[in-house]
N, C-alpha and C positions, 0 to 999 in steps of 0.2 A: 850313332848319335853325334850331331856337332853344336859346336857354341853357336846361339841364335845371335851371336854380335860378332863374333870372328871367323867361325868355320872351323876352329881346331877342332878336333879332333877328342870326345868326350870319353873315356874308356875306361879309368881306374879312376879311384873316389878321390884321390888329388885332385883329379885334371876339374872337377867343378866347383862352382862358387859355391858362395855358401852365404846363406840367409840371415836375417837378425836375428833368429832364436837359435843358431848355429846350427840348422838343419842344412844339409845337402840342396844346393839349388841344380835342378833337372835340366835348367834351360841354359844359362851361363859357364862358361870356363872359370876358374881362378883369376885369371889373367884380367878378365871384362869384368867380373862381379864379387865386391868384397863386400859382406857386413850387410846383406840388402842390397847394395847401392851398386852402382855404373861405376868401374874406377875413374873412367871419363863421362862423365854425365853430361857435359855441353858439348861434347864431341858431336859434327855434322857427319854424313858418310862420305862425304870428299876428307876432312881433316882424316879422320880414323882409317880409310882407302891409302892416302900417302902414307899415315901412320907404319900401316903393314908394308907396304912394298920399300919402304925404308927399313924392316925386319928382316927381310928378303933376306938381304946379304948373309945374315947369322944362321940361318935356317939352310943357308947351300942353292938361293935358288936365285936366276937374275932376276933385275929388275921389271923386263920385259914380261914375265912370265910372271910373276907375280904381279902385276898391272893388271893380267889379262883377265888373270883366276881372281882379282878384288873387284874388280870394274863389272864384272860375270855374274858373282857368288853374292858377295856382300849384299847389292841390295832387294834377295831374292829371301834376305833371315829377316826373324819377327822385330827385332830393333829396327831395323832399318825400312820398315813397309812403312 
C-alpha cells in the first residue's frame, strides 16, 4: 500500500495519517495527512512534484531520478487525478 498523495511507502501504523476523530487514515501518509486535512492543501502537483525531488537529496536518491519516479507516479494517486 502507498500514500495516494506521495507514494511512500504505507507499512507500520506510524507511516499513516490520521483522521479527525484520530482513526487511522488508509489512504494518506503522516507526512501528507494530519487531523483530516492535507498538510499542504493548496499544493498543485507541479508545486508538491518539485516539493519531493527537492527530498531526493535526504532520501540518497538524485535528482534526475527522483524527477522521473514524481513526473511518472505522482499523477497516477487519487489526490492528484
Amino acid at each position: 500500500m502507498i500514500c495516494q498523495s506521495c507514494a511512500m511507502p504505507l507499512v507500520n501504523p506510524e507511516d499513516f495519517g490520521i483522521n479527525t476523530d484520530g482513526s487511522q487514515n488508509k489512504k494518506y501518509c503522516h507526512f501528507c495527512f494530519k487531523d483530516g486535512a492535507f498538510t499542504w492543501p493548496h499544493a498543485t502537483l507541479d508545486e508538491f512534484t518539485d516539493k519531493l525531488i527537492r527530498m531526493a537529496d535526504k532520501m540518497g536518491m538524485s535528482s534526475e531520478e527522483a524527477s522521473k519516479m514524481a513526473r511518472e507516479v505522482l499523477p497516477t494517486l487519487a489526490r492528484w487525478r
